[in-house]
Structure formats: C-alpha cells, structure tokens
MDAnalysis code that builds the backbone (N, CA, C; Angstrom):
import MDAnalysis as mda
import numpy as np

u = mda.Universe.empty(621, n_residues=207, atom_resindex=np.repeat(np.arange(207), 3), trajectory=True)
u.add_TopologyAttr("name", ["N", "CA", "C"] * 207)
u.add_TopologyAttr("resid", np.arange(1, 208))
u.add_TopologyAttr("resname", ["UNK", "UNK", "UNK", "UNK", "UNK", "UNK", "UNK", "UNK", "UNK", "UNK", "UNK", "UNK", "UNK", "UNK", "UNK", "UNK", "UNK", "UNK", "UNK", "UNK", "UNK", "UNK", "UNK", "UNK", "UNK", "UNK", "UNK", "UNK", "UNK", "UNK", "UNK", "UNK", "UNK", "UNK", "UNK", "UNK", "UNK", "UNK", "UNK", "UNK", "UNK", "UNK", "UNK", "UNK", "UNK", "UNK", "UNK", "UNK", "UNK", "UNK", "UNK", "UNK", "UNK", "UNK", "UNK", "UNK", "UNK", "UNK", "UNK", "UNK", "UNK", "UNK", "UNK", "UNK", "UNK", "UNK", "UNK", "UNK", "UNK", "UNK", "UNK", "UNK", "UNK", "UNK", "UNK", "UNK", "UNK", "UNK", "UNK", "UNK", "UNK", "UNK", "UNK", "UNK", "UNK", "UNK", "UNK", "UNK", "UNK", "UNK", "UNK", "UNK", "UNK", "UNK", "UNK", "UNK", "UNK", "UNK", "UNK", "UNK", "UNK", "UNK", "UNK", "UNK", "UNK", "UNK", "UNK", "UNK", "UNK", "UNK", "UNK", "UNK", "UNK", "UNK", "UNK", "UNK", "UNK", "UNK", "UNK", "UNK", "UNK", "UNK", "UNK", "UNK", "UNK", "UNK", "UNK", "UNK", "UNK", "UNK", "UNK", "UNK", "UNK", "UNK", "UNK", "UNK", "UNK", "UNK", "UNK", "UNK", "UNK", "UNK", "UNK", "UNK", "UNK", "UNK", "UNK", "UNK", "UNK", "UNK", "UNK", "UNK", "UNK", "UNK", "UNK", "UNK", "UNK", "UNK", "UNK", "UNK", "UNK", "UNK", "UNK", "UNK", "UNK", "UNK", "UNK", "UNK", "UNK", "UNK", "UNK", "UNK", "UNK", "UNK", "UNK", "UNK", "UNK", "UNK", "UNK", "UNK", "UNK", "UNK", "UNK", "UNK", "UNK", "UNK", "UNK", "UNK", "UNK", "UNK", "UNK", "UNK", "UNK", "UNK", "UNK", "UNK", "UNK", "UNK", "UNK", "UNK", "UNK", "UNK", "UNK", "UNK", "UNK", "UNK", "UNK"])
u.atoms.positions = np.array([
    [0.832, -1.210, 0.000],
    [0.000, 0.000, 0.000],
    [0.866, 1.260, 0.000],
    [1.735, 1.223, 0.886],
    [2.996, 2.790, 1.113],
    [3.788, 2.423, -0.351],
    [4.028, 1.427, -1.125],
    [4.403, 1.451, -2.305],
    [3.440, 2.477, -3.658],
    [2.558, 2.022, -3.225],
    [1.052, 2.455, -4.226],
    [1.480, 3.760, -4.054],
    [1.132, 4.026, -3.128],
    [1.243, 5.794, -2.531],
    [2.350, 6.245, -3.013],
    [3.427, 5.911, -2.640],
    [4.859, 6.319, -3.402],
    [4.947, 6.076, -4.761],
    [4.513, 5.329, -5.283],
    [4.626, 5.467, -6.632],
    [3.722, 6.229, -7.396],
    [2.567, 6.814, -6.955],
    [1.241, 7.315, -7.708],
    [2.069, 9.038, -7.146],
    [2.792, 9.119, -6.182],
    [3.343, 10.387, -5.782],
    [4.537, 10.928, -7.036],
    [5.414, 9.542, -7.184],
    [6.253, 9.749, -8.208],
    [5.751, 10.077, -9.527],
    [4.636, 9.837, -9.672],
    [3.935, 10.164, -11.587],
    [3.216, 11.021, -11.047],
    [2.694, 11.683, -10.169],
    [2.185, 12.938, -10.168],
    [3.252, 13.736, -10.038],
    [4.520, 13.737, -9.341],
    [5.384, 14.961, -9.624],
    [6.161, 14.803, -11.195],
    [5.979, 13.479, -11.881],
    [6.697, 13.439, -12.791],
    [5.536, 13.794, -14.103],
    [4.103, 14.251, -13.661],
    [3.346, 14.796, -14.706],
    [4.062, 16.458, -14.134],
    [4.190, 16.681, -13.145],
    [4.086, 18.036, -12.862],
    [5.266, 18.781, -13.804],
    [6.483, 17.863, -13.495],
    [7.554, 18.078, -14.253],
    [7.496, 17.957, -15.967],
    [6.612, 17.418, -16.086],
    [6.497, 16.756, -17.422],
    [5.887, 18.601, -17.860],
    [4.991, 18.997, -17.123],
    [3.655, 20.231, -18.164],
    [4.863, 21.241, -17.637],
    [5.824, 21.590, -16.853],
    [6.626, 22.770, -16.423],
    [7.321, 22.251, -17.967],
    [7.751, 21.900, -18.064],
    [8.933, 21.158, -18.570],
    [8.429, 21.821, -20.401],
    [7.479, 20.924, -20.763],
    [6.718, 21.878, -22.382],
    [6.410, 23.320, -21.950],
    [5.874, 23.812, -20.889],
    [5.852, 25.625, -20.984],
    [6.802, 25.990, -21.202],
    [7.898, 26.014, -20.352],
    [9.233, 26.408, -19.954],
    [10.170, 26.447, -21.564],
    [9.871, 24.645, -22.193],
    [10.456, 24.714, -23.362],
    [9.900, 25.487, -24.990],
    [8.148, 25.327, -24.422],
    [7.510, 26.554, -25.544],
    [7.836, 27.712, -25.442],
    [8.192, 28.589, -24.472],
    [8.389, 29.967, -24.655],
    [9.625, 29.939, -25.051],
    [10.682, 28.923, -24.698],
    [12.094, 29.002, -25.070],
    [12.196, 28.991, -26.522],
    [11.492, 28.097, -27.218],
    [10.978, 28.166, -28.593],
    [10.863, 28.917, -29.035],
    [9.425, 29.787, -28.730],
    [8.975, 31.294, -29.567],
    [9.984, 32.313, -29.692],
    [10.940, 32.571, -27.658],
    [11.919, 33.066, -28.063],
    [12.761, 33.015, -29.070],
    [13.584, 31.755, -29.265],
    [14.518, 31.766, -30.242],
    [14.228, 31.933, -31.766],
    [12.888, 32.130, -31.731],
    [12.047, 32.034, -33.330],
    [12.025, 33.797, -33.572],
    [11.563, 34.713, -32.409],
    [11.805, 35.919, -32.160],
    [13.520, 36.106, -32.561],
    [14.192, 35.903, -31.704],
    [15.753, 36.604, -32.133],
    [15.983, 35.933, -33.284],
    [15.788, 34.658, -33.793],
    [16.129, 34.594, -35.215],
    [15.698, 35.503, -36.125],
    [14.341, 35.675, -36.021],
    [13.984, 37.015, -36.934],
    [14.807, 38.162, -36.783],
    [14.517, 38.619, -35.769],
    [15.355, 40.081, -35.351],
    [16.575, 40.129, -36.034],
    [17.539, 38.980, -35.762],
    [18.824, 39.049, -36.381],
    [18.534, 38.857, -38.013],
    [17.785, 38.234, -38.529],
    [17.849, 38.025, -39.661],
    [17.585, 39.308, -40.359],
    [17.115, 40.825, -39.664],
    [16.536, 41.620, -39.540],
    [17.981, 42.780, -39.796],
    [18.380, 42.399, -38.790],
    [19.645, 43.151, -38.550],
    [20.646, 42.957, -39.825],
    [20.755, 41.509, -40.623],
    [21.609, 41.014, -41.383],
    [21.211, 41.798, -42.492],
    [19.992, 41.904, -42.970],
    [19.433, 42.943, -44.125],
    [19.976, 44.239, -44.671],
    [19.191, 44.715, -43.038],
    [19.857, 46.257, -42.759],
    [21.523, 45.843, -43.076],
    [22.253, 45.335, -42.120],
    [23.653, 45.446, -42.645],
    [23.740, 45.442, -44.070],
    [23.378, 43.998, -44.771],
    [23.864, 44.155, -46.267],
    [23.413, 45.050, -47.259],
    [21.973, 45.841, -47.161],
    [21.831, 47.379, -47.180],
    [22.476, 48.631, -47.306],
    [23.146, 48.695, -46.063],
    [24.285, 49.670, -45.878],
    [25.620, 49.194, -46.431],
    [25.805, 48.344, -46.901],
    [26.981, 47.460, -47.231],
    [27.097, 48.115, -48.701],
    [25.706, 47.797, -48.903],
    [25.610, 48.077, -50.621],
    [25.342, 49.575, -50.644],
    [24.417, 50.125, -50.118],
    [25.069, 51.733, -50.167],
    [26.252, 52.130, -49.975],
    [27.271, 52.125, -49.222],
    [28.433, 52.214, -49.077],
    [29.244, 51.837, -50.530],
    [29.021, 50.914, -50.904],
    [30.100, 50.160, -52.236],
    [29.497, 51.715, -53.316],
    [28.144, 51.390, -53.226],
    [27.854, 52.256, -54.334],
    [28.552, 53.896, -54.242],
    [28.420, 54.010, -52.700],
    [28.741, 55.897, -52.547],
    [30.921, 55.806, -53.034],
    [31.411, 54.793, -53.133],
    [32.606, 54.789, -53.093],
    [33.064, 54.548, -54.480],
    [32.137, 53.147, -54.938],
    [31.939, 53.744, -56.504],
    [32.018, 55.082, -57.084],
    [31.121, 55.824, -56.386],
    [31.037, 57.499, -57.194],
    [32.417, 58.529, -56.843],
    [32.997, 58.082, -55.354],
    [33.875, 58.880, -55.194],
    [35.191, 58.248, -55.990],
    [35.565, 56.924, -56.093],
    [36.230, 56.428, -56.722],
    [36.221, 57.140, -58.625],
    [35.133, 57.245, -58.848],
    [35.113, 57.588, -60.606],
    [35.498, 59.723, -60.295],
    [35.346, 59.949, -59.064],
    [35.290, 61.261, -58.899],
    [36.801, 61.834, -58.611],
    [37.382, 60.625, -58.105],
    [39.022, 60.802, -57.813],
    [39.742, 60.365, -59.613],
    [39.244, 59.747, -59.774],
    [39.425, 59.306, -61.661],
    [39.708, 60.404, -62.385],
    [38.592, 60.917, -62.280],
    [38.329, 62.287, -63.492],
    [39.106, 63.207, -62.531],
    [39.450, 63.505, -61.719],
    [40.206, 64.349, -61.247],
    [41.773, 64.117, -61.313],
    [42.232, 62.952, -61.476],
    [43.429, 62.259, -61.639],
    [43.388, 62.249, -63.346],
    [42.792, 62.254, -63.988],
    [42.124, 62.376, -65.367],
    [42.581, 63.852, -65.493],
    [42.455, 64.715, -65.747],
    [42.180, 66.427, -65.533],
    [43.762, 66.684, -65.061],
    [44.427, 66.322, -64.064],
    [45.672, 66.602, -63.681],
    [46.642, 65.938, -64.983],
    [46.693, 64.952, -65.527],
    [47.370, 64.079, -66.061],
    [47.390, 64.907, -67.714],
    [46.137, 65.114, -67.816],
    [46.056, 66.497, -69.406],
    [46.800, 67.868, -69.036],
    [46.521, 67.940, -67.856],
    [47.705, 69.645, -67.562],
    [49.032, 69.002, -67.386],
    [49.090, 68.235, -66.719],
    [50.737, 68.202, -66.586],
    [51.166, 67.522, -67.814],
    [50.764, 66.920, -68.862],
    [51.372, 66.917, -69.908],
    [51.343, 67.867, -70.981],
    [50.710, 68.421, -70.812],
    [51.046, 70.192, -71.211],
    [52.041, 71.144, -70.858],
    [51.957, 70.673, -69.866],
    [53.618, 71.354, -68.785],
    [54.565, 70.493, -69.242],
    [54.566, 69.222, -69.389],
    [56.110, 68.795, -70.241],
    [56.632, 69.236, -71.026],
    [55.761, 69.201, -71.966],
    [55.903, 69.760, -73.373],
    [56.089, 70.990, -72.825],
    [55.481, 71.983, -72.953],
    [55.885, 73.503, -72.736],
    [57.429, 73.064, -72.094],
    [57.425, 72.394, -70.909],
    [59.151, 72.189, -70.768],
    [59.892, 71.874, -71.613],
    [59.862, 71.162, -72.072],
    [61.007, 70.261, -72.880],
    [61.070, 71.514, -74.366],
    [59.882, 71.830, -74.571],
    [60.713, 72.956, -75.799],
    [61.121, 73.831, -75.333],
    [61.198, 74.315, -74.090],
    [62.152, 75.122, -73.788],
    [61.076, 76.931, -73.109],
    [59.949, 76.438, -73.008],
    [58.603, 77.643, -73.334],
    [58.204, 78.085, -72.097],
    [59.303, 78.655, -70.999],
    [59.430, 78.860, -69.804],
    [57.638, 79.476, -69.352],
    [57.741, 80.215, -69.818],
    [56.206, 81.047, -69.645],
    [55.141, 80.913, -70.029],
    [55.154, 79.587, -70.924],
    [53.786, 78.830, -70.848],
    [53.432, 77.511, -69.819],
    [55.168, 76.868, -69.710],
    [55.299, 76.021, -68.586],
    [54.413, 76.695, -67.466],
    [55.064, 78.201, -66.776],
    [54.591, 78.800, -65.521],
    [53.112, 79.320, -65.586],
    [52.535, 79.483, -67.005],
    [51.216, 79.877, -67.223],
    [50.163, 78.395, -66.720],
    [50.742, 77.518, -66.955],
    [50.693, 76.372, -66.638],
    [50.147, 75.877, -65.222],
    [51.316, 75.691, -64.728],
    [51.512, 75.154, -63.661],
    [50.619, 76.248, -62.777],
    [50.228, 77.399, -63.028],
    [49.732, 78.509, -62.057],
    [48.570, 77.517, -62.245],
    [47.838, 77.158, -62.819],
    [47.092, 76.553, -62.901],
    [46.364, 74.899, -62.506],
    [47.089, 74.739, -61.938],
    [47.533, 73.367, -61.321],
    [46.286, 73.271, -60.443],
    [45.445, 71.546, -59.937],
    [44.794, 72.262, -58.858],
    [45.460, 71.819, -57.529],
    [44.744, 72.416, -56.322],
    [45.561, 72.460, -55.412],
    [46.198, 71.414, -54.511],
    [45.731, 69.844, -54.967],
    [45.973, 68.649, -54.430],
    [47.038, 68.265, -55.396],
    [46.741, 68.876, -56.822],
    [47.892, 68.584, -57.723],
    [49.465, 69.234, -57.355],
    [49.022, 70.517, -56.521],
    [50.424, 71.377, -56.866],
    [51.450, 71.248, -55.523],
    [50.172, 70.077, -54.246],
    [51.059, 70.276, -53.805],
    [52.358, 69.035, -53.691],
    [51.466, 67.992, -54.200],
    [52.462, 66.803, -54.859],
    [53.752, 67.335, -56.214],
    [53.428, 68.093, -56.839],
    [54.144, 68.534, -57.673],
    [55.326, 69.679, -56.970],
    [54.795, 70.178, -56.195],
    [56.291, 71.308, -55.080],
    [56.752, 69.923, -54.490],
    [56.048, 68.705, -53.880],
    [57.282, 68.011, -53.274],
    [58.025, 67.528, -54.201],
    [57.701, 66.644, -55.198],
    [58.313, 66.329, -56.122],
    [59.563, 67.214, -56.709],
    [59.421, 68.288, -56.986],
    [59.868, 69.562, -57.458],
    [61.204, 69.539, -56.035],
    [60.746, 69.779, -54.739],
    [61.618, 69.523, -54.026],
    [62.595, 68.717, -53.747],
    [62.421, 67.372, -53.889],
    [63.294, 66.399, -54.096],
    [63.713, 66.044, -55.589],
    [63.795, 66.781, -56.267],
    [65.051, 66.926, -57.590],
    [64.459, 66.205, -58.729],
    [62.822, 66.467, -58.625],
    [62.528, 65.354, -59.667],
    [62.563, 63.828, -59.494],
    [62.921, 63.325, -59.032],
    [63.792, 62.238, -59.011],
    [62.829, 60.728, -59.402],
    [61.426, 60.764, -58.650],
    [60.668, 59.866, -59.372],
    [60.359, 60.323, -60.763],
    [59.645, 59.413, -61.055],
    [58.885, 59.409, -62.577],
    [57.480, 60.108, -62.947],
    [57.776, 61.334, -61.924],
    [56.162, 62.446, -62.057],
    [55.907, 62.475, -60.753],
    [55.001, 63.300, -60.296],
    [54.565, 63.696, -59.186],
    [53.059, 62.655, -58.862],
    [52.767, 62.122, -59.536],
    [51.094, 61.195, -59.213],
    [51.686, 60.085, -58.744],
    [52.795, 59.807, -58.367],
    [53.110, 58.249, -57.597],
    [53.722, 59.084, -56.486],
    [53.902, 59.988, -56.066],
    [54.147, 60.725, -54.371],
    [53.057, 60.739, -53.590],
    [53.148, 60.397, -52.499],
    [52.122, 60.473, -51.745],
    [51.041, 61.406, -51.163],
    [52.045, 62.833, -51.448],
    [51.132, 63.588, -51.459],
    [49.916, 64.051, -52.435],
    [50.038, 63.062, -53.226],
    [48.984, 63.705, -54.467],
    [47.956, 62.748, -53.854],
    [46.963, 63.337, -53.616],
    [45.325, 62.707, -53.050],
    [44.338, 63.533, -53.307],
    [44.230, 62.937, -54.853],
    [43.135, 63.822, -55.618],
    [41.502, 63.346, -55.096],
    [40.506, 64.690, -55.179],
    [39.078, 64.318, -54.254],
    [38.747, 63.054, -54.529],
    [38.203, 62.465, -53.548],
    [37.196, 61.256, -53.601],
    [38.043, 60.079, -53.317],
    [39.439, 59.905, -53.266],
    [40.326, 58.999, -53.380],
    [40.202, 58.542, -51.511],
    [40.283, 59.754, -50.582],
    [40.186, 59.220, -49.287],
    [38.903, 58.411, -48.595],
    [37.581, 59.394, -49.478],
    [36.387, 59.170, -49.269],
    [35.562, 58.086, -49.886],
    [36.806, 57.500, -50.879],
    [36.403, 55.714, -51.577],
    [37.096, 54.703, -50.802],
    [37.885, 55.012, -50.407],
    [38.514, 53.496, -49.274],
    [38.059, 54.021, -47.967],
    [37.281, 54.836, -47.542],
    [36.116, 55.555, -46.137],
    [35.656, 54.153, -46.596],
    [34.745, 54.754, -47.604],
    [33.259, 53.581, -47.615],
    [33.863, 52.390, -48.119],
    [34.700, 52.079, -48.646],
    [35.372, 50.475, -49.214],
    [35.374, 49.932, -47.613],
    [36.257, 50.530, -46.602],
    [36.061, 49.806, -45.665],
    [34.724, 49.709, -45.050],
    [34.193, 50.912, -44.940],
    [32.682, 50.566, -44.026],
    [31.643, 49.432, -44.856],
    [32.090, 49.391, -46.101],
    [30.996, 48.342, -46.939],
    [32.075, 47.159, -46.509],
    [32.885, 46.502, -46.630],
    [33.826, 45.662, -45.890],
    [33.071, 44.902, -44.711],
    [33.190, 46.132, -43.668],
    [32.927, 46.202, -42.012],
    [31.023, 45.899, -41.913],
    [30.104, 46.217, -42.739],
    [29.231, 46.079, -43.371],
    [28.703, 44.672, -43.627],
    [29.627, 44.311, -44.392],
    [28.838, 43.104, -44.921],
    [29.522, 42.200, -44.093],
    [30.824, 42.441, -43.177],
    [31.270, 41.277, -42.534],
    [30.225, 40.866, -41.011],
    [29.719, 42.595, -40.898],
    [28.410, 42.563, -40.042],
    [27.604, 41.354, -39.978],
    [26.898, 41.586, -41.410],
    [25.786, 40.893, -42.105],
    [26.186, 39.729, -42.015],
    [26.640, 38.904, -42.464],
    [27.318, 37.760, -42.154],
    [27.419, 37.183, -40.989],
    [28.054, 37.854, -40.183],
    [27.428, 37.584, -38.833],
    [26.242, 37.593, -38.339],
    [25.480, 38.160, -38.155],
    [23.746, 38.321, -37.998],
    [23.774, 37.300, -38.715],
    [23.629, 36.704, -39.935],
    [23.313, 35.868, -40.316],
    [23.681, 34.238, -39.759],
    [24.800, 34.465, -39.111],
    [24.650, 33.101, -38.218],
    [24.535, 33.206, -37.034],
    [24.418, 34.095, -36.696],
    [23.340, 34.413, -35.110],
    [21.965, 33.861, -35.326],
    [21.546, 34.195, -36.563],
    [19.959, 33.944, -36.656],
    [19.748, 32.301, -37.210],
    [20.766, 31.748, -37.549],
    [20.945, 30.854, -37.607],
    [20.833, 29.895, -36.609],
    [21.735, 30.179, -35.810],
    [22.353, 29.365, -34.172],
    [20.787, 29.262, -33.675],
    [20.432, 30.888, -33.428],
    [19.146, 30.590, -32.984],
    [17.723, 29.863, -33.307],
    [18.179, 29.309, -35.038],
    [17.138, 28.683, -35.383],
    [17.567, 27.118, -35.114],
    [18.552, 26.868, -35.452],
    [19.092, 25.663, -34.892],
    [18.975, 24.867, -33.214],
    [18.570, 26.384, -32.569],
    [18.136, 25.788, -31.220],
    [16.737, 25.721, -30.893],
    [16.063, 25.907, -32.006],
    [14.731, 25.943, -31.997],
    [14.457, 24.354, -31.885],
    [15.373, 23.733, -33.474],
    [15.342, 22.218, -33.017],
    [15.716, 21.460, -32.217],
    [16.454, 22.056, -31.677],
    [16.786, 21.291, -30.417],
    [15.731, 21.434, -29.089],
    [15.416, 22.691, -29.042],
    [14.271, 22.303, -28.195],
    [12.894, 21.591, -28.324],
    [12.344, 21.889, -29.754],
    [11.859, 20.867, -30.718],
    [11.804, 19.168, -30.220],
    [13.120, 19.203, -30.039],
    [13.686, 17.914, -29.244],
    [13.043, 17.461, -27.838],
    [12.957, 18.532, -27.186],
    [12.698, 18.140, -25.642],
    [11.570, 18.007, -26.049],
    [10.855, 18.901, -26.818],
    [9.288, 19.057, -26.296],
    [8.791, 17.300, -26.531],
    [9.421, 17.053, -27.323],
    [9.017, 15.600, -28.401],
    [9.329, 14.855, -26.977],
    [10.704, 14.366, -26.783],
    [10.993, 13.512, -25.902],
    [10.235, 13.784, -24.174],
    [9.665, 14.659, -24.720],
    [8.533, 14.878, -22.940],
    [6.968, 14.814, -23.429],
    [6.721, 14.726, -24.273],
    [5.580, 14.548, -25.305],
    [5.486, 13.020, -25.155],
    [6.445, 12.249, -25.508],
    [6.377, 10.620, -25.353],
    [6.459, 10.064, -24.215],
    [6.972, 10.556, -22.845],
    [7.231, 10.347, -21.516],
    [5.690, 10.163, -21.280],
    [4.609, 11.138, -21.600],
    [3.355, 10.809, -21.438],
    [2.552, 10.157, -21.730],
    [2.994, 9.215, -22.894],
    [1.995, 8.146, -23.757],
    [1.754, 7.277, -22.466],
    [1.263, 5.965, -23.047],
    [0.956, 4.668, -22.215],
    [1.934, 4.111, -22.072],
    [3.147, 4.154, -22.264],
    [4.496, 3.409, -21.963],
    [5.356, 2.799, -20.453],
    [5.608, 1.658, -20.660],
    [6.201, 1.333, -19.349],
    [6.809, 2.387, -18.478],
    [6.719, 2.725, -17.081],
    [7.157, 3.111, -16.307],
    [8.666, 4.240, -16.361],
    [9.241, 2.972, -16.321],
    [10.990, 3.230, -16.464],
    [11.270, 3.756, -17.719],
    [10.542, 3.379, -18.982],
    [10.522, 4.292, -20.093],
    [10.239, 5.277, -20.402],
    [8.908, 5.766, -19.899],
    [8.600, 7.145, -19.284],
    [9.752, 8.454, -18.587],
    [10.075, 7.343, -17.921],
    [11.167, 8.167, -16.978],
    [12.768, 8.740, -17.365],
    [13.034, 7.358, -18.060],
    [13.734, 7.621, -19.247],
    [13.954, 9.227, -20.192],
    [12.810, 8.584, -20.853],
    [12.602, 9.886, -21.785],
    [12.590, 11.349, -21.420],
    [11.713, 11.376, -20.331],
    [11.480, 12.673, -19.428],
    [12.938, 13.362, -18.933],
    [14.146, 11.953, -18.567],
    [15.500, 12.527, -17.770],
    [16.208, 12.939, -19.326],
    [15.444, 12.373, -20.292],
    [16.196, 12.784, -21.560],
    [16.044, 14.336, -21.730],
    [15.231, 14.356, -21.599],
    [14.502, 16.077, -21.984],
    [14.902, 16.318, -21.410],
    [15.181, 16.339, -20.103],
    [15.543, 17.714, -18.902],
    [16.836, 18.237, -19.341],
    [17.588, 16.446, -20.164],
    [19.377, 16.991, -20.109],
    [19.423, 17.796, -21.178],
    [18.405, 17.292, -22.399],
    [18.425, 18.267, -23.745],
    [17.937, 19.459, -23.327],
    [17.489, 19.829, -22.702],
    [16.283, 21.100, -22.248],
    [17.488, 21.838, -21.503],
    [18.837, 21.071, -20.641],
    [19.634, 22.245, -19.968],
    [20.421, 22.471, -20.790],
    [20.790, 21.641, -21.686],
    [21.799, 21.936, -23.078],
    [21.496, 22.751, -23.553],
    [20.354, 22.668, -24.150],
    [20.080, 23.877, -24.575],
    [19.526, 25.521, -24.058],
    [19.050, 25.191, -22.800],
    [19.030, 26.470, -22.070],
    [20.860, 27.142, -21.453],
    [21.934, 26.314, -21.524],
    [23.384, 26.640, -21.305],
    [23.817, 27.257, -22.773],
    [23.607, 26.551, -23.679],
    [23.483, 27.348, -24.745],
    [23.243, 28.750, -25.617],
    [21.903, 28.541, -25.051],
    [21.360, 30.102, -25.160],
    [21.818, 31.152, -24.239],
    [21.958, 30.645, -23.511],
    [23.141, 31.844, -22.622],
    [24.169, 32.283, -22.879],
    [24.552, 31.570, -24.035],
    [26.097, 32.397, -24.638],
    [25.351, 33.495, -25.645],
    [24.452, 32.814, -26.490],
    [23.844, 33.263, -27.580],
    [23.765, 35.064, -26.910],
    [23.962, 36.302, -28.177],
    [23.941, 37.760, -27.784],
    [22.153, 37.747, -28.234],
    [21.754, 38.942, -27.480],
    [20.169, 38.930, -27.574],
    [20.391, 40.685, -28.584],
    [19.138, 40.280, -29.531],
    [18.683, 41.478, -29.798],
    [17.228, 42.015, -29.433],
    [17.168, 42.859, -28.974],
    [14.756, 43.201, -28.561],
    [14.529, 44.295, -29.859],
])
C-alpha cells in the first residue's frame, strides 16, 4: 500500500515536471524564433548599408578618376611647354595646377625630380580617393556585419530544433508506456532542455 502511494506520488510529480517542462520549453521556442527574426533583420539592414556604401565609393572612386584624369592632361602640357624650352607657358601652366595637384608637384619639385612624375608621391590625393577606401572599408565592415547576424539567426534557429527535441521527448514520456521508459525519456529532456538552455546563454540577444 505505502508502495502504491509512493509510486502514484512519483507520476504525479513526474506529470508536474512533465507540463513545467513543455511551458518552460515553448516559450524558449517562440523566443529563439523571435531573435532569429530580429537578427535576420539586422543582417538585411547590414547588407543594405553594405551596398550603399560600395555604391557611394563607386562614385567617389570615378570622382578621384576624373580628377586624376584632368591633372594628367595639364601636366602633360607642362612637359611639353618644358622640354621645348617655353618657360612662360610652362609657368602659365603650372599657375594653374589644382591644389591637391600642386602640392604633390612642389614636393616632387623639391626632391630633384627624381621619381617618374609627381602622381606616384604620396602627397597627391586627388578628391574622392580618401572618401572611396572611407566607404570600401565601411561596406567591408558592413557586410562582414551581415554575415554575422546571419549566423546568429541561424544558431538561434538551430536551437529551436533542439528544443523541438525536448518538447518531443517529454511529449512521449506521457503516452501509455512502461514506467521506467517514461522516466527515461522525461530525464532525456531535462538533459536536452539544460543543453540547450546553457546554450542560449552564450547566444547575444537582440529586442
């Protein structure tokens, strides 16, 4: 009889455990179905800005071009005027220079000529040239974002199945099944159910 009792005590705390056990693991569910979205959310937006960025660097890139373009037609005008000898069209010239051009061309000029033109000195940083490797890196930094979010939202969908898991293996603890099989299954879930609640604790949250 104190057997009866003890054992009808043990399947009533092991239903009790059993219905904590699916709440506890349904909301853990919806959660991770929530931050998967969110991040998948976030990954968008990143590759978004990723691609605005490429594009705004594109434009400054073709904008440092034509400006490196434009220097490269005057200063070969200034050769020539040099080399025939046409001092005062050279200096009509060069007055004319623009001002990212002239000042690579005084260093150059300073150190004796000595490279092969003034557009391989470092000081020549014609517009758009700083403001295209700006956004080259932020589209970079951007999409390496995105990428990430994207296996955040991942991880988190991946633990969806796993809790998926418990709910199942505490779902069958309740059929008509022998005893010890029951019990079984149920100690199965709890261990999958802390695995995966240790888990999600590393996981970063977005709201």
């Amino acid at each position: 009889m104190a057997d009866e009792r003890t054992e009808s005590r043990m399947t009533r705390v092991q239903d009790i455990v059993g219905v904590f056990l699916l709440s506890v693991t349904a909301v853990l569910t919806a959660w991770c179905g929530f931050e998967a979205s969110k991040w998948g959310g976030e990954m968008s937006i990143a590759f978004s800005q990723a691609s605005a960025a490429r594009i705004q660097a594109a434009g400054a890139a073709d904008q440092a071009r034509s400006a490196q373009q434009f220097d490269l037609t005057v200063y070969a005008e200034w050769v020539v005027a040099t080399a025939e000898g046409n001092t005062e069209l050279a200096d009509y010239i060069q007055d004319r220079f623009q001002p990212w051009f002239t000042v690579a061309f005084d260093a150059w000029q300073a150190d004796g000529m000595q490279e092969n033109g003034p557009f391989i000195r470092e000081e020549y940083v014609p517009p758009g040239e700083v403001e295209a490797d700006e956004l080259n890196a932020r589209a970079d930094a951007k999409f390496t974002e995105a990428l990430t979010n994207n296996q955040r939202g991942d991880n988190y969908s991946l633990l969806t199945v796993l809790f998926a898991l418990v709910l199942f293996l505490t779902a069958m603890s309740e059929r008509n099944v022998k005893t010890w099989i029951s019990r079984v299954l149920l100690g199965l879930a709890i261990v999958v159910a802390c695995v995966g609640v240790g888990i999600l604790l590393t996981f970063p949250i977005k709201i």
